[in-house]
C-alpha positions in Angstrom: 0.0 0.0 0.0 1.2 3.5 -1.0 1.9 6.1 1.7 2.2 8.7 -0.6 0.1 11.7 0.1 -0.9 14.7 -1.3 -1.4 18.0 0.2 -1.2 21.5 0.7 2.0 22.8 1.7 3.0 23.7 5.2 5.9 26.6 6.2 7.9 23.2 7.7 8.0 21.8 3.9 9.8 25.5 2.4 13.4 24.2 2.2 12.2 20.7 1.3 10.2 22.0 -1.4 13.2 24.1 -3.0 15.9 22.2 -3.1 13.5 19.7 -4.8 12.8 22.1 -7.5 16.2 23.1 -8.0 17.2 19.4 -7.9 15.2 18.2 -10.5 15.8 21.6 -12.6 19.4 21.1 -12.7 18.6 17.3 -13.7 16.9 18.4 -16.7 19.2 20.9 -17.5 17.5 24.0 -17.2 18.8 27.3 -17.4 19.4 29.0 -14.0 17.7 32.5 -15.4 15.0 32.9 -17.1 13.2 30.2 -15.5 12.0 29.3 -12.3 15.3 28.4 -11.0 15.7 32.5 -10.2 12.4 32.6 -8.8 12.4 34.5 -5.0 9.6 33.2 -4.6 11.3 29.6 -4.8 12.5 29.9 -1.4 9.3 31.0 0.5 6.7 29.1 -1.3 4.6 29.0 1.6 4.0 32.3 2.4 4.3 33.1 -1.4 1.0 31.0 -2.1 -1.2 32.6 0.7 -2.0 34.8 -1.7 -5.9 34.8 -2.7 -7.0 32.5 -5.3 -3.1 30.7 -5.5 -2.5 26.9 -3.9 0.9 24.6 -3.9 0.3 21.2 -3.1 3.3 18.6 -1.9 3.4 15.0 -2.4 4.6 13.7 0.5 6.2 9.8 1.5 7.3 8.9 5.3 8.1 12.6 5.7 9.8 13.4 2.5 8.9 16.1 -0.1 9.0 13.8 -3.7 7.2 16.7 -5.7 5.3 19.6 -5.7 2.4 22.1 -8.2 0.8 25.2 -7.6 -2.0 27.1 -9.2 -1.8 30.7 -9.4 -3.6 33.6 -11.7 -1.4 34.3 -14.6 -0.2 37.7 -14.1 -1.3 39.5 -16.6 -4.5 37.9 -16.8 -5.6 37.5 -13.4 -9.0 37.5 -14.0 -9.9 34.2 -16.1 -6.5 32.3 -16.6 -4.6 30.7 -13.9 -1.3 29.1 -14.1 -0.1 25.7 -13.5 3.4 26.2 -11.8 6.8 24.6 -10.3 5.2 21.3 -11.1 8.3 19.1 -10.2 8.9 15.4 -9.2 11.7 13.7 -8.0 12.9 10.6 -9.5 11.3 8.1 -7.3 7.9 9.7 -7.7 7.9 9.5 -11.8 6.2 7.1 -13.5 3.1 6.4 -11.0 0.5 8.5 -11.8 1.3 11.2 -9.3 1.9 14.0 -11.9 -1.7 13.1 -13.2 -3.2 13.1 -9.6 -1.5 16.5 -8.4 -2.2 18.4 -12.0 -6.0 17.5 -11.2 -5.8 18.9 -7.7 -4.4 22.1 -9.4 -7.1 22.2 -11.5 -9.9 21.0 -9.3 -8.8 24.3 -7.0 -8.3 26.6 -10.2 -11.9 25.7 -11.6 -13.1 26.2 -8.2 -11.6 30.0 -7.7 -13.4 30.9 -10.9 -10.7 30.6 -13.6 -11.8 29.6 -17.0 -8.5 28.6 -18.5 -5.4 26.9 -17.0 -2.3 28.0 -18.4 1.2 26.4 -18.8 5.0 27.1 -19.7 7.5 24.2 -20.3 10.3 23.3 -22.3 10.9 21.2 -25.3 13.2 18.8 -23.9 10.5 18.3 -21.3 9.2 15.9 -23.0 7.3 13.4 -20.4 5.9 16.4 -18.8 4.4 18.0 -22.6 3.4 14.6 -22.8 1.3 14.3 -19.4 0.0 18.0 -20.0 -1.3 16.9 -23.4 -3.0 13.8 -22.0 -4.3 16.0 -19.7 -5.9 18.2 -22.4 -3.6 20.7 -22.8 -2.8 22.2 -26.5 0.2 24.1 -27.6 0.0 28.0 -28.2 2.1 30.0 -30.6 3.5 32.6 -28.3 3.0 33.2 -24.3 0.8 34.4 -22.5 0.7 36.9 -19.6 4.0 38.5 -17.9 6.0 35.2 -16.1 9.8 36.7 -16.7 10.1 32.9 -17.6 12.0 34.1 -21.1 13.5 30.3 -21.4 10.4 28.7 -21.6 9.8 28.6 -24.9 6.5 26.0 -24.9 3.3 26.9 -24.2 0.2 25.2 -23.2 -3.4 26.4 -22.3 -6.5 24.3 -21.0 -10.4 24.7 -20.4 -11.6 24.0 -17.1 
């Protein structure tokens, strides 16, 4: 039986929750600006999602942080579009349905704060992750959307909800 568990996260999980991001970033081989590596935010992800109409859930196993997503209003476009973001797994949590389970979450939570579309930047060598958002019902855009600063993303991806 699985003890992995999903949740909203908790001001204990914030250093968990970065080096995670970062880990699995510099795995991929992600540029370190431009992207979310830079983000401030990265390293007070609790208190940055307080925010109204924003959520970042963890999955969690005996303790340890394996992954995270948030949903936030594309800035921008705060009004109808949210954004998917820092959706990152470590290794061990990949391949088991977890990326499917915390995207819905996401956009259970997004649907339920009013947004109409979800809203997601990625990169092309990011290929399982284009692969699970397309599943998901995602379809490529030609250009971005809304003001990230995330200039190295260079794939885009919107959904109904």
């Amino acid at each position: 039986m699985s003890t992995l568990k999903i949740r909203e996260i908790q001001k204990e999980d914030n250093q968990q929750v970065a080096k995670v991001v970062r880990k699995v970033l510099l795995e991929m081989g992600v540029p370190k600006v431009g992207t979310a590596y830079e983000d401030e935010a990265l390293d007070n992800m609790f208190a940055t999602y307080q925010k109204p109409r924003m959520a970042y859930f963890v999955v969690e196993e005996k303790g340890e942080i394996l992954g995270g997503a948030g949903i936030a209003p594309l800035i921008g476009l705060e009004e109808n579009i949210c954004e998917l973001q820092k959706m990152y797994f470590l290794p061990e949590a990949r391949g088991k349905g977890i990326g499917a389970k915390m995207m819905d979450a996401c956009l259970k939570f997004g649907k339920s704060q009013g947004f109409k579309q979800c809203y997601i930047e990625t990169l092309p060598y990011m290929q399982d992750a284009r692969k699970l958002y397309a599943r998901s019902g995602f379809r490529s855009l030609e250009k971005p959307l809304g003001e990230t600063g995330h200039y190295n993303c260079t794939m885009w991806m919107i959904k109904d909800i």
